[in-house]
SEFIZA-3560 file (N, C-alpha, C; in Angstrom, 3 decimals):
REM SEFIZA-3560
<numar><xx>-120.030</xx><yy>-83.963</yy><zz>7.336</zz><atom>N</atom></numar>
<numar><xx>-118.770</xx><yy>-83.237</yy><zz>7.182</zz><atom>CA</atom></numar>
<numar><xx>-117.765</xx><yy>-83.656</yy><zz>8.252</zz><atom>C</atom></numar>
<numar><xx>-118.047</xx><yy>-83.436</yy><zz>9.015</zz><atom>N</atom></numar>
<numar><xx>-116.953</xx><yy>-83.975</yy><zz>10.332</zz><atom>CA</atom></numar>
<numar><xx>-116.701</xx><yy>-85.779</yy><zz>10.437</zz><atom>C</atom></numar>
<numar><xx>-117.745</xx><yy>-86.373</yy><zz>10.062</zz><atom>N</atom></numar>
<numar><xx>-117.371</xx><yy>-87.766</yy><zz>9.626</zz><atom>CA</atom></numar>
<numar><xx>-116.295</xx><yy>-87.957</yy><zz>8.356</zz><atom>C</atom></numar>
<numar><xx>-115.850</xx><yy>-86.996</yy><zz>7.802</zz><atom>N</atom></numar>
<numar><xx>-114.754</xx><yy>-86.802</yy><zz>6.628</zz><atom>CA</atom></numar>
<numar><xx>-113.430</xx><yy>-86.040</yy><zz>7.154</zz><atom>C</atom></numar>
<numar><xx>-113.656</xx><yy>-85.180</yy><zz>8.232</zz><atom>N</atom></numar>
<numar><xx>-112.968</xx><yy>-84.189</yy><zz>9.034</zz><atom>CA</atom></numar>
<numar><xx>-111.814</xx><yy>-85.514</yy><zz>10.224</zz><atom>C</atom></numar>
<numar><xx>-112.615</xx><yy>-86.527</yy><zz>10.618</zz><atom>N</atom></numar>
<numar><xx>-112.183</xx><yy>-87.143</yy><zz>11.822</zz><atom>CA</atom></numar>
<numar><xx>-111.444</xx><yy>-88.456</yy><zz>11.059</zz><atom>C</atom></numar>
<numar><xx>-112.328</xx><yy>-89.014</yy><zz>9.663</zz><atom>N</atom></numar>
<numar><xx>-111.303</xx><yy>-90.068</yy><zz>8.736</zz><atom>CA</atom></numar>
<numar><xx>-110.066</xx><yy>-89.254</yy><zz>8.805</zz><atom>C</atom></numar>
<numar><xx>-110.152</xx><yy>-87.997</yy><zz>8.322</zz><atom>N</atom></numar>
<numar><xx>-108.695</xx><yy>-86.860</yy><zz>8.159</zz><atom>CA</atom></numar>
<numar><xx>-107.734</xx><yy>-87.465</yy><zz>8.638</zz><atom>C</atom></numar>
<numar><xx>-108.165</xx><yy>-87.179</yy><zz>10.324</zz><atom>N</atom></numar>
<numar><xx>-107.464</xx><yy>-87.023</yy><zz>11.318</zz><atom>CA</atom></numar>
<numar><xx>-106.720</xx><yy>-88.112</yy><zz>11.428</zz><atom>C</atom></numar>
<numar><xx>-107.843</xx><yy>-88.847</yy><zz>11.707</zz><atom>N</atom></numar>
<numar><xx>-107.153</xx><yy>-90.764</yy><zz>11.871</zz><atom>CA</atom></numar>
<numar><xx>-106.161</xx><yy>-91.053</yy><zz>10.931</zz><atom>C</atom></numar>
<numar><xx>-106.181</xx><yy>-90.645</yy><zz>9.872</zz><atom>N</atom></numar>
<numar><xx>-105.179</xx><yy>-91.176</yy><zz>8.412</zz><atom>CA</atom></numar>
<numar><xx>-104.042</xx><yy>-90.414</yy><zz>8.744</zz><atom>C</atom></numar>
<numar><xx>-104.226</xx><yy>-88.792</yy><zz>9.204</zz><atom>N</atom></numar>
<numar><xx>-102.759</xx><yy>-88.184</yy><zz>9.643</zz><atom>CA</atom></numar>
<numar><xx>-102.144</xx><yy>-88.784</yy><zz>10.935</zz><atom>C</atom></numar>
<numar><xx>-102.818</xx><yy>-89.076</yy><zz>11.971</zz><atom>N</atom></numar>
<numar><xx>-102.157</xx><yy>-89.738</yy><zz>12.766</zz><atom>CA</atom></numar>
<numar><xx>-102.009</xx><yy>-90.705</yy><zz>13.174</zz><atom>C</atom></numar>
<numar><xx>-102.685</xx><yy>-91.993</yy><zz>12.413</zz><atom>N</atom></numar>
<numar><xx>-101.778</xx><yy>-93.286</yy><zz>12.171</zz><atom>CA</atom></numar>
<numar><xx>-100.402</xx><yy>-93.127</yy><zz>10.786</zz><atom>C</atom></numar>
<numar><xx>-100.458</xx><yy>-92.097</yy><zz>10.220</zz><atom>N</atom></numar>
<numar><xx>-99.240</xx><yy>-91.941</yy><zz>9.030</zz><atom>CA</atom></numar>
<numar><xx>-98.296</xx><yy>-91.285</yy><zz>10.610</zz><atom>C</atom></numar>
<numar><xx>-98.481</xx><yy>-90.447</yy><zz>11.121</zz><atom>N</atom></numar>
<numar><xx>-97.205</xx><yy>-90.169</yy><zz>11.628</zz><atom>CA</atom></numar>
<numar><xx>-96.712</xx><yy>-91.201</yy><zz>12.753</zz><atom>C</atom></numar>
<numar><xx>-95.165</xx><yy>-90.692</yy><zz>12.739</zz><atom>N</atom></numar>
<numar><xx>-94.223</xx><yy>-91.682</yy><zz>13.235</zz><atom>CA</atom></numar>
<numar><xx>-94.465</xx><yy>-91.526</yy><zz>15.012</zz><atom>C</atom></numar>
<numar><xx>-94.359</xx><yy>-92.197</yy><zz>15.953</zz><atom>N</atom></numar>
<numar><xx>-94.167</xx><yy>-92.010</yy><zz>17.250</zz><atom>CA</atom></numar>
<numar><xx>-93.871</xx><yy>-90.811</yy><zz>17.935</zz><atom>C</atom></numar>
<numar><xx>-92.611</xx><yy>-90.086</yy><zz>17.122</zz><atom>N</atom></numar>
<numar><xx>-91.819</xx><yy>-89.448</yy><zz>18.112</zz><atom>CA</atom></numar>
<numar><xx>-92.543</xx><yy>-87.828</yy><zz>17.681</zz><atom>C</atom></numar>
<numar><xx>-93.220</xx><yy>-87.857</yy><zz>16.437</zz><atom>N</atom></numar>
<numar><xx>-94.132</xx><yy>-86.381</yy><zz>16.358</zz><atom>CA</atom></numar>
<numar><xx>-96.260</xx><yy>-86.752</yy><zz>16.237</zz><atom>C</atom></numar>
<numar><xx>-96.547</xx><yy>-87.694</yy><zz>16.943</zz><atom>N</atom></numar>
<numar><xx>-97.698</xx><yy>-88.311</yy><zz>17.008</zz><atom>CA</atom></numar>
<numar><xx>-98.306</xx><yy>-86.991</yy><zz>17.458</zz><atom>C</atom></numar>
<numar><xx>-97.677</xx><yy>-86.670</yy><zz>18.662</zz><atom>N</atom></numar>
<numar><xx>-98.677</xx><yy>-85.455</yy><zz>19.499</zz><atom>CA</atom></numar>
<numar><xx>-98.348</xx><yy>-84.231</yy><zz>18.644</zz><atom>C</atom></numar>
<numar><xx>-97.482</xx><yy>-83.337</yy><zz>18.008</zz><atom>N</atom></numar>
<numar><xx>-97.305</xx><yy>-82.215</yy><zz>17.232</zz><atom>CA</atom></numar>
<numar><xx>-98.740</xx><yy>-82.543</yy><zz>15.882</zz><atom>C</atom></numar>
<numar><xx>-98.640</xx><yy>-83.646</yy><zz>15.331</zz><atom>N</atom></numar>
<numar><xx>-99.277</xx><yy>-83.820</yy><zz>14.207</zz><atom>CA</atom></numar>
<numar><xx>-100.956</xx><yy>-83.868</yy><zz>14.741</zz><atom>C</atom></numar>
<numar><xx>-101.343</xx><yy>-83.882</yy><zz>15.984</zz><atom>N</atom></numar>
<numar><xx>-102.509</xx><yy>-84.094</yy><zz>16.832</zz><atom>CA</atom></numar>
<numar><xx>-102.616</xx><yy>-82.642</yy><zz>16.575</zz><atom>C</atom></numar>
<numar><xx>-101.856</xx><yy>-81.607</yy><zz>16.875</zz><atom>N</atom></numar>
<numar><xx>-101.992</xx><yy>-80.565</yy><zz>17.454</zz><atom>CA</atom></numar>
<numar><xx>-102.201</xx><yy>-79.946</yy><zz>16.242</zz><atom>C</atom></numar>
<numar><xx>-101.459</xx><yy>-79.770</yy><zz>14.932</zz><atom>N</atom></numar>
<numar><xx>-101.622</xx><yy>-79.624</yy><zz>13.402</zz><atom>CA</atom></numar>
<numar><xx>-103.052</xx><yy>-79.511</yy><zz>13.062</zz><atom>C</atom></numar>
<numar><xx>-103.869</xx><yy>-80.828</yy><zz>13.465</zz><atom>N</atom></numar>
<numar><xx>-104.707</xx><yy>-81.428</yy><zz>12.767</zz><atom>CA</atom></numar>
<numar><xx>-105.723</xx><yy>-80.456</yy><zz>13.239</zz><atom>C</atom></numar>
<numar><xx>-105.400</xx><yy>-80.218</yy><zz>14.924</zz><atom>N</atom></numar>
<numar><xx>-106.909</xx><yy>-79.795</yy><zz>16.084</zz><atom>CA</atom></numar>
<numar><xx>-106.939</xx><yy>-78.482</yy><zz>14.930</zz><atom>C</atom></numar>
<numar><xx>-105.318</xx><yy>-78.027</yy><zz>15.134</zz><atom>N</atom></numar>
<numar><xx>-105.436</xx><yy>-76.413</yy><zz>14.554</zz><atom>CA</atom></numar>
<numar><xx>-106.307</xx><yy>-76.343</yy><zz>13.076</zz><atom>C</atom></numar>
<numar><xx>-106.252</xx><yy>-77.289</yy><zz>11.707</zz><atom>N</atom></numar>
<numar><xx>-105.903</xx><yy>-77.119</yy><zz>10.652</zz><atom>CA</atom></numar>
<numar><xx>-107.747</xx><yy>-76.958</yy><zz>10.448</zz><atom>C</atom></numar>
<numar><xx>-108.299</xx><yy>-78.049</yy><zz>11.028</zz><atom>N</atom></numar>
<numar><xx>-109.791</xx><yy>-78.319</yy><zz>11.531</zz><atom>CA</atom></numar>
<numar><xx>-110.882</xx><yy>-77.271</yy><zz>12.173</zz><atom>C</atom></numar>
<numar><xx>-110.014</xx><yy>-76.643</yy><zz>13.151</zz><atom>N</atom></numar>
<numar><xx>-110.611</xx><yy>-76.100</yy><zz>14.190</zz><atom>CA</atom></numar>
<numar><xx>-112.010</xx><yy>-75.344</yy><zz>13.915</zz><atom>C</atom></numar>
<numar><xx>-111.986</xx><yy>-74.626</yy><zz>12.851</zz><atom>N</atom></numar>
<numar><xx>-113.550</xx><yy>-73.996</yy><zz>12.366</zz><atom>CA</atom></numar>
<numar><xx>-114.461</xx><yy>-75.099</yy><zz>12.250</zz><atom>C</atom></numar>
<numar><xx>-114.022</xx><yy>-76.029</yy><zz>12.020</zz><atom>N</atom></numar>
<numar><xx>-115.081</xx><yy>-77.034</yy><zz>11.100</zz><atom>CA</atom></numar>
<numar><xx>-115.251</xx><yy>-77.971</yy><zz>12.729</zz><atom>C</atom></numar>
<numar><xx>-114.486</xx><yy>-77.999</yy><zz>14.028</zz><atom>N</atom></numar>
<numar><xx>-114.678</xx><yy>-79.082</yy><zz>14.718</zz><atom>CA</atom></numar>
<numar><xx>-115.206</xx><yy>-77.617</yy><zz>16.339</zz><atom>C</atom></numar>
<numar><xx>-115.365</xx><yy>-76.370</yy><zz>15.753</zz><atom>N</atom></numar>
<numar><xx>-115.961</xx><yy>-75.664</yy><zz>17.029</zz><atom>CA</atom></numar>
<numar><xx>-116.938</xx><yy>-75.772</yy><zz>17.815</zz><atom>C</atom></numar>
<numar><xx>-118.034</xx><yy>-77.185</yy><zz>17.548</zz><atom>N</atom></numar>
<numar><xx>-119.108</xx><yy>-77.464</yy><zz>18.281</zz><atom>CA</atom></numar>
<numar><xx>-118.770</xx><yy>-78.585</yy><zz>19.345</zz><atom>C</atom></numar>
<numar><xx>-117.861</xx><yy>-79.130</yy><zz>18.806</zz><atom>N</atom></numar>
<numar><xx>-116.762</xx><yy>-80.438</yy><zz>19.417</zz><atom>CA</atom></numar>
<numar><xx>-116.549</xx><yy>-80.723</yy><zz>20.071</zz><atom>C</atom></numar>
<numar><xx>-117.332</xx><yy>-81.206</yy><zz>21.399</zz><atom>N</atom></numar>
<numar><xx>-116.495</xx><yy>-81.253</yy><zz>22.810</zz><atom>CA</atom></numar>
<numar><xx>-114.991</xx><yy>-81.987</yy><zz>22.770</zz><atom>C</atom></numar>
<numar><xx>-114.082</xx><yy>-82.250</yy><zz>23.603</zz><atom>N</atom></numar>
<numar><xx>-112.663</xx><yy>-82.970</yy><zz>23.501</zz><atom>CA</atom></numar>
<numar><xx>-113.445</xx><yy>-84.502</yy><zz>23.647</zz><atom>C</atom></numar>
<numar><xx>-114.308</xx><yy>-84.484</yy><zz>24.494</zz><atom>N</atom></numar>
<numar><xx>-114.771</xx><yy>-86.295</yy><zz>24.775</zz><atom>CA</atom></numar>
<numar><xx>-115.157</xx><yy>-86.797</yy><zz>23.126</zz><atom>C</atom></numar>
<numar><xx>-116.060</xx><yy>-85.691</yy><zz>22.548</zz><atom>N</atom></numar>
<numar><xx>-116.853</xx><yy>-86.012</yy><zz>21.377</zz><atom>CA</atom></numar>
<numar><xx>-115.273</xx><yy>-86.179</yy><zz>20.154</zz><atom>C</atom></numar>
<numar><xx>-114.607</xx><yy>-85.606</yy><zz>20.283</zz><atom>N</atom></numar>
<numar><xx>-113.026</xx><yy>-85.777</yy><zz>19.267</zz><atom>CA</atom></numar>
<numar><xx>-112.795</xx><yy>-87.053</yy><zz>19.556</zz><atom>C</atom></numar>
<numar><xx>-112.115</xx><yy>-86.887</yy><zz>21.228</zz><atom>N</atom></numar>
<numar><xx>-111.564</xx><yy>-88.796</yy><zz>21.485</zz><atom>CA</atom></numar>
<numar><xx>-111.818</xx><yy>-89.987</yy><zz>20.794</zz><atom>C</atom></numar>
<numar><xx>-113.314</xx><yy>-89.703</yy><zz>21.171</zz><atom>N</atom></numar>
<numar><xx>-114.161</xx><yy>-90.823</yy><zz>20.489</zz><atom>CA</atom></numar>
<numar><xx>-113.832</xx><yy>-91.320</yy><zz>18.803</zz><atom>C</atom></numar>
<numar><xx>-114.627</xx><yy>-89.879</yy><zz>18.455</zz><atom>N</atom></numar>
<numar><xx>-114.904</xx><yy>-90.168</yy><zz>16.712</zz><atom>CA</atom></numar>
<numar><xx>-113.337</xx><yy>-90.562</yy><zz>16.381</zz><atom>C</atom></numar>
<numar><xx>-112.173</xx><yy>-89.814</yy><zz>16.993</zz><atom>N</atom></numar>
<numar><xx>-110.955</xx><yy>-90.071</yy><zz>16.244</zz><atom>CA</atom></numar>
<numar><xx>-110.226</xx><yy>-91.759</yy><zz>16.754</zz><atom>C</atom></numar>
<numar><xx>-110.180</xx><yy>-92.016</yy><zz>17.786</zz><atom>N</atom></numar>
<numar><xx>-110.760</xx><yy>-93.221</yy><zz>18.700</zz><atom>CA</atom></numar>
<numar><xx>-109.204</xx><yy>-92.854</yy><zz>19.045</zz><atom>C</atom></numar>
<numar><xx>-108.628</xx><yy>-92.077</yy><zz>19.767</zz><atom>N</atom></numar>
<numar><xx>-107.811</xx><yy>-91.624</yy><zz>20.888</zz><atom>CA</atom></numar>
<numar><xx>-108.083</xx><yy>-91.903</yy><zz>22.291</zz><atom>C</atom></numar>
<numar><xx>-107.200</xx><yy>-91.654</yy><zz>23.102</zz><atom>N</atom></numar>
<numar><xx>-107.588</xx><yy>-91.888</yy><zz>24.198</zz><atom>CA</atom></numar>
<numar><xx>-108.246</xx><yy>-90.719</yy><zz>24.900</zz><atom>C</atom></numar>
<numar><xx>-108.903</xx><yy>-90.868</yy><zz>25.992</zz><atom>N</atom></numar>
<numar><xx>-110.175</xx><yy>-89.688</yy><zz>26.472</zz><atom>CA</atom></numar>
<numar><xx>-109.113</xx><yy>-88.670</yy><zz>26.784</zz><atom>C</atom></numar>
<numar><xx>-108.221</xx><yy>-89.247</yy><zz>27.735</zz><atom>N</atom></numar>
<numar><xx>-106.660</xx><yy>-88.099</yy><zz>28.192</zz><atom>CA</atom></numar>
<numar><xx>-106.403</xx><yy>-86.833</yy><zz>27.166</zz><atom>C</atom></numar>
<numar><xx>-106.748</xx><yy>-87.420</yy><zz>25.857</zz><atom>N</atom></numar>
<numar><xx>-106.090</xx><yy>-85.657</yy><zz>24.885</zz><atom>CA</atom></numar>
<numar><xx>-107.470</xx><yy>-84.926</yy><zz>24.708</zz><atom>C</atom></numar>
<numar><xx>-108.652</xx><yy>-84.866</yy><zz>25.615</zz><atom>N</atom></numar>
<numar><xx>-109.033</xx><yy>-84.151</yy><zz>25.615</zz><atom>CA</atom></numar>
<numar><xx>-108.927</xx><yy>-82.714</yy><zz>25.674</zz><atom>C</atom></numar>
<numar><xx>-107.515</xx><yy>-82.143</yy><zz>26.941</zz><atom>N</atom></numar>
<numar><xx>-107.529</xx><yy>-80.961</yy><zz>27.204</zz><atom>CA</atom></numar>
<numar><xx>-106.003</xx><yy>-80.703</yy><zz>26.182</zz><atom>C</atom></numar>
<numar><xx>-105.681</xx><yy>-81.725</yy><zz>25.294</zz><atom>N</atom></numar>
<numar><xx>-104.727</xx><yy>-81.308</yy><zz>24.287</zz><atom>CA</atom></numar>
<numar><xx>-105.543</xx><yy>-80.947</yy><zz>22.948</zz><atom>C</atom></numar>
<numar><xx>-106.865</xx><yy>-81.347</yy><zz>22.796</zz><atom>N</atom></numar>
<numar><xx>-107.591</xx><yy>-80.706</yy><zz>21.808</zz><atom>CA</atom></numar>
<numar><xx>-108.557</xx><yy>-79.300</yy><zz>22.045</zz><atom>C</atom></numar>
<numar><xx>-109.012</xx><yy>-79.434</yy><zz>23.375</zz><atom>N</atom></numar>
<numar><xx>-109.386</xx><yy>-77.686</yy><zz>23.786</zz><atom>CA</atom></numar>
<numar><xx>-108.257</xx><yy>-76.583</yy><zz>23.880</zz><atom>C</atom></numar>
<numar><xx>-107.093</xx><yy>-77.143</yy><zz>24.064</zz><atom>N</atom></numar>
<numar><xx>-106.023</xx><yy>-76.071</yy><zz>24.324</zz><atom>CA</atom></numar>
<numar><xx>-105.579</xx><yy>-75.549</yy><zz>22.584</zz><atom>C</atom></numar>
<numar><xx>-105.776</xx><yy>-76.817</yy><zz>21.816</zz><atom>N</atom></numar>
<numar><xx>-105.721</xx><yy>-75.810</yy><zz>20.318</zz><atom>CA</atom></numar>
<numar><xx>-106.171</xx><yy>-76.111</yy><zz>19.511</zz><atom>C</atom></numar>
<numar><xx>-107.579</xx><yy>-75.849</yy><zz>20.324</zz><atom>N</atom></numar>
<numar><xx>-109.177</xx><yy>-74.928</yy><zz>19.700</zz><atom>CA</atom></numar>
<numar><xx>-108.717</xx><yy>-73.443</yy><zz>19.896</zz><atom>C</atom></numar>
<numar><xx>-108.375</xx><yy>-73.172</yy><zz>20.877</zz><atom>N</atom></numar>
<numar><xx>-108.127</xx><yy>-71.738</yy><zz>21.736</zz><atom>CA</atom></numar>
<numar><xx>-106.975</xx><yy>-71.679</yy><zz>21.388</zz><atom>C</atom></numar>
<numar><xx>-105.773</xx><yy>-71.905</yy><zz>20.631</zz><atom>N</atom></numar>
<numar><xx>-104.480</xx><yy>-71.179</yy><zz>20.235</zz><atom>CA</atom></numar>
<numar><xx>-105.326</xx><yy>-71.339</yy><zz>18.734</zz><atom>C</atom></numar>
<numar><xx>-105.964</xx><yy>-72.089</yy><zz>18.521</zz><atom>N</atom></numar>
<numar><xx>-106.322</xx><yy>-71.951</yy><zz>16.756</zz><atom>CA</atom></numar>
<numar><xx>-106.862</xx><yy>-70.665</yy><zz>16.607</zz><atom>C</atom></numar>
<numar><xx>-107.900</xx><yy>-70.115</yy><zz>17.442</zz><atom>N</atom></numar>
<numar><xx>-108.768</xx><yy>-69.169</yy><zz>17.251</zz><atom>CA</atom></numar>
<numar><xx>-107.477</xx><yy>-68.132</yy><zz>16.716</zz><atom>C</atom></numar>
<numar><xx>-106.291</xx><yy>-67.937</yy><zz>17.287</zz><atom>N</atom></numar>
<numar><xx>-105.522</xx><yy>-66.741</yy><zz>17.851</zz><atom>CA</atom></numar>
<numar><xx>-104.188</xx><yy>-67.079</yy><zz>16.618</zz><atom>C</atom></numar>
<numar><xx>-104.243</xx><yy>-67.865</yy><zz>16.434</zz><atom>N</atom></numar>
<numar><xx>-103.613</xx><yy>-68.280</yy><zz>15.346</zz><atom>CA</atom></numar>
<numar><xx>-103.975</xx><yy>-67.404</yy><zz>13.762</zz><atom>C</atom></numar>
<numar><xx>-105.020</xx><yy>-68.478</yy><zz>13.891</zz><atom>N</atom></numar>
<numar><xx>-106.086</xx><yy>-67.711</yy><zz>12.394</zz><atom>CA</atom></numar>
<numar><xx>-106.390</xx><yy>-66.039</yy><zz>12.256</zz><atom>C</atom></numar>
<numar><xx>-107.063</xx><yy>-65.082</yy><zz>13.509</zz><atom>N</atom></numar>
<numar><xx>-106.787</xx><yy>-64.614</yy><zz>14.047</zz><atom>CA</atom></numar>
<numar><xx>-104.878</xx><yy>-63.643</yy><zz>13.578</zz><atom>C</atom></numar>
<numar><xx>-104.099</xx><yy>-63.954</yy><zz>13.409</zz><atom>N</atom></numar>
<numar><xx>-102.704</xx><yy>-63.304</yy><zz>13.487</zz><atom>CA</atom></numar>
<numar><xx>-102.859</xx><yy>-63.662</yy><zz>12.142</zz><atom>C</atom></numar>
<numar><xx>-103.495</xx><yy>-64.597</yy><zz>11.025</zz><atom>N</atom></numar>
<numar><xx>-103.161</xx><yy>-64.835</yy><zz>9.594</zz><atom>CA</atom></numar>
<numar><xx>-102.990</xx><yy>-66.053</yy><zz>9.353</zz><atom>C</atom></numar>
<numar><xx>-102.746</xx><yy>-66.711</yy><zz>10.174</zz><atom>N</atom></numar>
<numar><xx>-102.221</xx><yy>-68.115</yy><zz>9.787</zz><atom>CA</atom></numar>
<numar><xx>-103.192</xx><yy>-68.879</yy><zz>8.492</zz><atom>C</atom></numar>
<numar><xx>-102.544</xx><yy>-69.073</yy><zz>7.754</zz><atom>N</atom></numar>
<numar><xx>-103.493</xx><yy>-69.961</yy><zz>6.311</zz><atom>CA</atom></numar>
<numar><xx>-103.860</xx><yy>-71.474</yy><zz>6.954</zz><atom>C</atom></numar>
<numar><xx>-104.724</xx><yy>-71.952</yy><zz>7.102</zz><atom>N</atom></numar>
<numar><xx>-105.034</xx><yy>-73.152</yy><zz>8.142</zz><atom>CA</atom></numar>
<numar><xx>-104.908</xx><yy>-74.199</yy><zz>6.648</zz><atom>C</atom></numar>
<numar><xx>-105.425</xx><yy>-73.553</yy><zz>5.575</zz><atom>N</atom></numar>
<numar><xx>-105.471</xx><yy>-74.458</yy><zz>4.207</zz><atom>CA</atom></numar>
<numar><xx>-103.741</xx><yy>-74.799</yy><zz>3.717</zz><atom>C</atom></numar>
<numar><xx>-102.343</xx><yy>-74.184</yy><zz>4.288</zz><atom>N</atom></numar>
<numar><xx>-101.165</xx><yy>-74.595</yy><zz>4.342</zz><atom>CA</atom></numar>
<numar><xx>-101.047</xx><yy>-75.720</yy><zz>5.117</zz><atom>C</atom></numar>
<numar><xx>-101.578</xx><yy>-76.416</yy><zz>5.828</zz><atom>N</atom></numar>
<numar><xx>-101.299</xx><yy>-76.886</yy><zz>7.168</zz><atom>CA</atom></numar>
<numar><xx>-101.649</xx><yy>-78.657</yy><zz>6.311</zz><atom>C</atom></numar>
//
C-alpha cells in the first residue's frame, strides 16, 4: 500500500511547478497522513527520494493532519 501511496506522491510532486513544490509536499503529507502514520520523515525522504532536510516538513503535517481531519477536513477532496 504505501509503495502506491509514495508513486502518489512522486507523480504529484514532479507535476508541480517550482514555485508551489513545497505547498503540494504539504497537500500530499496531509491527504496521506492515516495511511503514512508508521512513517518516520527519514523513511518518507527516501521512498519519495526527496531530500533528508523535509523531514521535519513531513512530521510537522503528520501533526497539523491529525487536527485537521480532526476539525472535518475531507482528506479524499485533497
Amino acid at each position: 500500500m504505501n509503495d502506491q501511496i509514495f508513486d502518489a506522491i512522486r507523480e504529484a510532486l514532479a507535476n508541480a511547478d517550482e514555485s508551489s513544490w513545497t505547498q503540494e509536499l504539504h497537500i500530499q503529507v496531509i491527504k496521506y497522513a492515516d495511511s503514512l502514520a508508521d512513517v518516520t520523515g527519514k523513511e518518507f525522504c527516501e521512498a519519495v527520494q526527496i531530500k533528508d532536510s523535509y523531514f521535519a516538513e513531513f512530521n510537522k503535517m503528520k501533526k497539523i493532519a491529525t487536527r485537521l481531519i480532526a476539525a472535518g477536513l475531507d482528506v479524499s477532496r485533497l
